[in-house]
C-alpha positions, 0 to 999 in steps of 0.5 A, spaced: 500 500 500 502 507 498 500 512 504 498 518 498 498 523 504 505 522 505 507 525 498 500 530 498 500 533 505 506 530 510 513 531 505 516 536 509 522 533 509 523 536 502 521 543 504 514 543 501 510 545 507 509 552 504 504 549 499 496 548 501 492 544 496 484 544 498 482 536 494 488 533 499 487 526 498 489 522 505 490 515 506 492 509 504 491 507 496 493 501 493 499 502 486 494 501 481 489 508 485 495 512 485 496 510 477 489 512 477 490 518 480 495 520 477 493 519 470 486 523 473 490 528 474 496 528 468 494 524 462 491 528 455 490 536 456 489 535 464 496 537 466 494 545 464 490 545 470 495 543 474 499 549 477 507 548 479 506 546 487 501 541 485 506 537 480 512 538 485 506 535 490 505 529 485 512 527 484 514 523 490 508 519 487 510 519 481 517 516 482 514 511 487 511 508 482 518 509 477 515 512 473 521 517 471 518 519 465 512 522 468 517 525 473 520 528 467 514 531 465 512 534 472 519 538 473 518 540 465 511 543 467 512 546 474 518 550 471 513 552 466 508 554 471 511 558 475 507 563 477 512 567 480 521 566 483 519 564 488 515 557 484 521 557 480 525 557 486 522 550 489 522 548 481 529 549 481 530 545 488 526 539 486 530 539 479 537 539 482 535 533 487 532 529 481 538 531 478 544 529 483 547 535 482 553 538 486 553 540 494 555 547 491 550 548 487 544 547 493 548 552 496 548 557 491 540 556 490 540 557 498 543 563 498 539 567 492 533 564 496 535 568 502 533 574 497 527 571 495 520 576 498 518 570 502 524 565 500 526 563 508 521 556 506 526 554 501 532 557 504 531 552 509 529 546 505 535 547 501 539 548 507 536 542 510 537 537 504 545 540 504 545 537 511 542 531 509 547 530 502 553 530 508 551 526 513 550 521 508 558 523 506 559 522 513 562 530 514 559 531 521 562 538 522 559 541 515 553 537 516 551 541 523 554 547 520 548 547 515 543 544 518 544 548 524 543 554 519 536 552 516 534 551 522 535 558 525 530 560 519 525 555 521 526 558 528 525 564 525 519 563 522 517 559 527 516 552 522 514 547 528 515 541 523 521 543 519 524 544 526 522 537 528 527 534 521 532 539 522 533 536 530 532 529 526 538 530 523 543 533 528 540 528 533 543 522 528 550 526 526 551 526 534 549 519 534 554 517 529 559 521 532 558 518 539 556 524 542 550 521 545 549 527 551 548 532 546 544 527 541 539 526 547 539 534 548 537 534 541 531 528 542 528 531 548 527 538 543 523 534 538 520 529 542 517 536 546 516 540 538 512 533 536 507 533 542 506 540 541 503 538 534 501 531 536 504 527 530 503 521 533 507 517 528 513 522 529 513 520 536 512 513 535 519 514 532 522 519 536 520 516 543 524 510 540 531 513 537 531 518 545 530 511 548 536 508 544 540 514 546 539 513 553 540 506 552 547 507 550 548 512 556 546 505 560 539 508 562 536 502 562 529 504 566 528 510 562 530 508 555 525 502 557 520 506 558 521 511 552 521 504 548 514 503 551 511 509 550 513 507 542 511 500 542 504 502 545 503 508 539 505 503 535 500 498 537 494 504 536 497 506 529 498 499 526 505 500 525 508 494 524 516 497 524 514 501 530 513 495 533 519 492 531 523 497 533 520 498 540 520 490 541 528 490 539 531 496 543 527 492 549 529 485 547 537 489 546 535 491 554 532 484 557 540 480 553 544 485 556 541 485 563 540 477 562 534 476 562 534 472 556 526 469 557 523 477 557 529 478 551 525 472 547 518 474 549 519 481 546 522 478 540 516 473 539 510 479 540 514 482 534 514 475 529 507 474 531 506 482 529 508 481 522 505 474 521 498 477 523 499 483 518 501 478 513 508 480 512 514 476 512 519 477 518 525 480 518 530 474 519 534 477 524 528 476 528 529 468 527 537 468 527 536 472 534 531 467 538 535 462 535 541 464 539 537 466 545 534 459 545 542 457 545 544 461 551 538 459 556 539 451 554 545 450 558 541 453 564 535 449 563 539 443 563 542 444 570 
C-alpha cells in the first residue's frame, strides 16, 4: 500500500510545507489508485490545470511508482508554471535533487533564496537537504554547520515541523559521532516540538531513537520506558516497524541485563506482529531467538 498523504500533505522533509492544496487526498491507496490518480490528474490536456506546487506535490508519487518519465514531465511543467521566483525557486530545488547535482550548487540556490520576498521556506529546505547530502558523506562538522543554519530560519519563522527534521538530523550526526549527551539534548527538543503538534507517528519514532540514546548512556529504566511509550503508539497506529523497533531496543535491554526469557518474549510479540499483518519477518528476528534459545539451554539443563 502507498500512504498518498505522505507525498500530498506530510513531505516536509523536502521543504514543501509552504504549499496548501484544498482536494488533499489522505490515506492509504493501493499502486494501481495512485496510477489512477495520477493519470486523473496528468494524462491528455489535464496537466494545464495543474499549477507548479501541485506537480512538485505529485512527484514523490510519481517516482514511487518509477515512473521517471512522468517525473520528467512534472519538473518540465512546474518550471513552466511558475507563477512567480519564488515557484521557480522550489522548481529549481526539486530539479537539482532529481538531478544529483553538486553540494555547491544547493548552496548557491540557498543563498539567492535568502533574497527571495518570502524565500526563508526554501532557504531552509535547501539548507536542510545540504545537511542531509553530508551526513550521508559522513562530514559531521559541515553537516551541523548547515543544518544548524536552516534551522535558525525555521526558528525564525517559527516552522514547528521543519524544526522537528532539522533536530532529526543533528540528533543522528551526534549519534554517529558518539556524542550521545548532546544527541539526547537534541531528542528531548523534538520529542517536546512533536507533542506540541501531536504527530503521533513522529513520536512513535522519536520516543524510540531518545530511548536508544539513553540506552547507550546505560539508562536502562528510562530508555525502557521511552521504548514503551513507542511500542504502545505503535500498537494504536498499526505500525508494524514501530513495533519492531520498540520490541528490539527492549529485547537489546532484557540480553544485556540477562534476562534472556523477557529478551525472547519481546522478540516473539514482534514475529507474531508481522505474521498477523501478513508480512514476512525480518530474519534477524529468527537468527536472534535462535541464539537466545542457545544461551538459556545450558541453564535449563542444570
Amino acid at each position: 500500500m502507498i500512504e498518498l498523504s505522505r507525498f500530498i500533505v506530510k513531505h516536509l522533509g523536502r521543504g514543501y510545507s509552504w504549499v496548501t492544496n484544498g482536494a488533499v487526498m489522505n490515506g492509504e491507496v493501493s499502486q494501481e489508485q495512485a496510477e489512477k490518480i495520477i493519470a486523473m490528474l496528468t494524462e491528455g490536456g489535464a496537466i494545464e490545470n495543474v499549477n507548479a506546487p501541485l506537480a512538485l506535490r505529485l512527484i514523490p508519487l510519481a517516482e514511487e511508482l518509477d515512473n521517471m518519465e512522468l517525473v520528467e514531465r512534472l519538473l518540465e511543467h512546474a518550471n513552466s508554471c511558475a507563477a512567480d521566483e519564488l515557484e521557480s525557486g522550489w522548481v529549481k530545488f526539486e530539479r537539482l535533487r532529481y538531478d544529483n547535482s553538486s553540494i555547491d550548487n544547493f548552496v548557491e540556490l540557498a543563498a539567492i533564496a535568502e533574497k527571495i520576498t518570502d524565500g526563508s521556506p526554501l532557504a531552509a529546505a535547501v539548507l536542510h537537504h545540504v545537511g542531509l547530502l553530508y551526513l550521508g558523506a559522513e562530514q559531521y562538522d559541515d553537516c551541523q554547520v548547515f543544518t544548524t543554519r536552516s534551522m535558525r530560519i525555521r526558528e525564525k519563522i517559527d516552522d514547528q515541523a521543519g524544526l522537528v527534521y532539522s533536530l532529526a538530523v543533528l540528533e543522528a550526526c551526534d549519534k554517529r559521532q558518539n556524542q550521545h549527551d548532546s544527541a539526547l539534548i537534541h531528542g528531548t527538543r523534538r520529542l517536546e516540538l512533536l507533542t506540541n503538534l501531536n504527530d503521533q507517528e513522529g513520536l512513535m519514532e522519536s520516543l524510540a531513537d531518545v530511548a536508544h540514546t539513553q540506552a547507550t548512556l546505560g539508562s536502562f529504566d528510562a530508555a525502557i520506558d521511552l521504548y514503551t511509550q513507542s511500542l504502545e503508539l505503535s500498537n494504536e497506529l498499526e505500525d508494524v516497524s514501530g513495533q519492531f523497533v520498540a520490541r528490539w531496543g527492549l529485547a537489546d535491554i532484557c540480553e544485556i541485563q540477562g534476562d534472556y526469557q523477557t529478551a525472547m518474549l519481546h522478540l516473539s510479540d514482534c514475529l507474531h506482529s508481522f505474521i498477523a499483518f501478513g508480512l514476512p519477518a525480518p530474519i534477524q528476528i529468527r537468527q536472534r531467538l535462535d541464539a537466545l534459545t542457545k544461551l538459556e539451554a545450558p541453564s535449563e539443563e542444570e
